[in-house]
C-alpha positions, 0 to 999 in steps of 0.5 A, a space after each residue: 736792369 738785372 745783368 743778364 738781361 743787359 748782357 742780352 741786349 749788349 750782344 744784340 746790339 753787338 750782333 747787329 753791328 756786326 752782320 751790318 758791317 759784314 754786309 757794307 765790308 763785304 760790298 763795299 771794302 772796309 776802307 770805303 765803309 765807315 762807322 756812320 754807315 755801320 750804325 745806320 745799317 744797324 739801326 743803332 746809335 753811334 755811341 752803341 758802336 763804341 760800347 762794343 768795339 774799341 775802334 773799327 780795327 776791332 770791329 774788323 777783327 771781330 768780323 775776319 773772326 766771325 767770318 771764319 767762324 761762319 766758314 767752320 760752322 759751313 764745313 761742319 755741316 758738310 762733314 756730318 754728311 761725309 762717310 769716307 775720307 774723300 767725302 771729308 775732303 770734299 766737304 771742304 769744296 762743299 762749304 766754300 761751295 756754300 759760302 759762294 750761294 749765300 744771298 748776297 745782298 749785292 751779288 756774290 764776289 769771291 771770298 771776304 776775308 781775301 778782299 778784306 785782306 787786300 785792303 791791309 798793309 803788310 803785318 797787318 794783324 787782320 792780314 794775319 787773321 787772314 792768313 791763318 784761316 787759310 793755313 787751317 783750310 789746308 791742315 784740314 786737308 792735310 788732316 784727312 788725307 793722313 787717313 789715305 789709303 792707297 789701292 794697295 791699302 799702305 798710308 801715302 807718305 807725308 810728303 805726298 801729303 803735303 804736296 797733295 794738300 798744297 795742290 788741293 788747297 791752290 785748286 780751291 783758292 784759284 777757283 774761289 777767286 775766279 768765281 767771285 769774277 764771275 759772281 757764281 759758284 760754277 768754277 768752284 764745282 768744276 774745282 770740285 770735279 778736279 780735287 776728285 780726279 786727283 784723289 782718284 789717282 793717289 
């Protein structure tokens, strides 16, 4: 078989693998998911699972990094649409907006990579996946509310910020959190109301 054309077939079993374990993790946990059942989903064979990833810890690694990567491709859609700095802002709320209206194959229940992270020691290496994904949520935030304006035209000061990102970001997350409860996206809108009311009063 020509190179290329394996390559192909490698990350097309490769991709199944991992929108098949996406799915199980994501409705059942990562602990209670195991590799027979990702295989089966996938419709591959045991070994196929081993040709790809070295062990599930490298399975759950590509998949906290093909979920953040979702979420990036999910916020830059909504910022292509963005034309002020609040729009940019709020294309951070629209994409978790989105993330909570995917169809789910068992309901919608709050943010992967959070519950993934639950399942993991502390200084777990995809713990840490976790928490920078996060981080970069909130310097996005920080990034475009550097872009502020104030209603006398002067910069906010980078305390404020920072502060204001942080309030932003714990008003995003709270709300994620309490849509996942209750399986629907409708705290993450009213959270999206609030960051405007916010912004209205810097």
């Amino acid at each position: 078989m020509p190179a290329s054309l394996k390559a192909q077939k490698t990350a097309s079993v490769r991709e199944r693998l991992l929108e098949a374990a996406g799915i199980l993790f994501y409705n059942y946990g990562i602990n209670a998911t195991g590799i027979d059942m990702i295989t089966a989903k996938a419709g591959v064979a045991k070994m196929s699972l081993y040709n790809n990833f070295s062990s599930k810890s490298d399975l759950v690694a590509a998949f906290i990094a093909m979920r953040h990567q979702e979420w990036l491709d999910l916020y830059e859609a909504r910022l292509k649409q963005a034309h002020t700095v609040s729009d940019r802002i709020m294309a951070v709320f629209d994409a978790y907006q989105d993330h909570a209206e995917f169809d789910y194959e068992n309901g919608f229940r709050g943010c992967g990579l959070l519950n993934a992270a639950a399942e993991m020691t502390a200084g777990d290496e995809g713990r840490e996946a976790v928490r920078r994904h996060k981080e970069e949520v909130e310097r996005l935030l920080v990034q475009h509310l550097e872009s502020w304006r104030s209603a006398v035209d002067e910069v906010l000061p980078k305390e404020q910020v920072a502060t204001t990102a942080e309030h932003l970001s714990f008003l995003l997350e709270g709300s994620f959190a309490r849509a996942g409860l209750e399986g629907n996206s409708n705290r993450v809108l009213s959270a999206r109301r609030l960051a405007e009311s916010i912004l209205a009063a810097l």
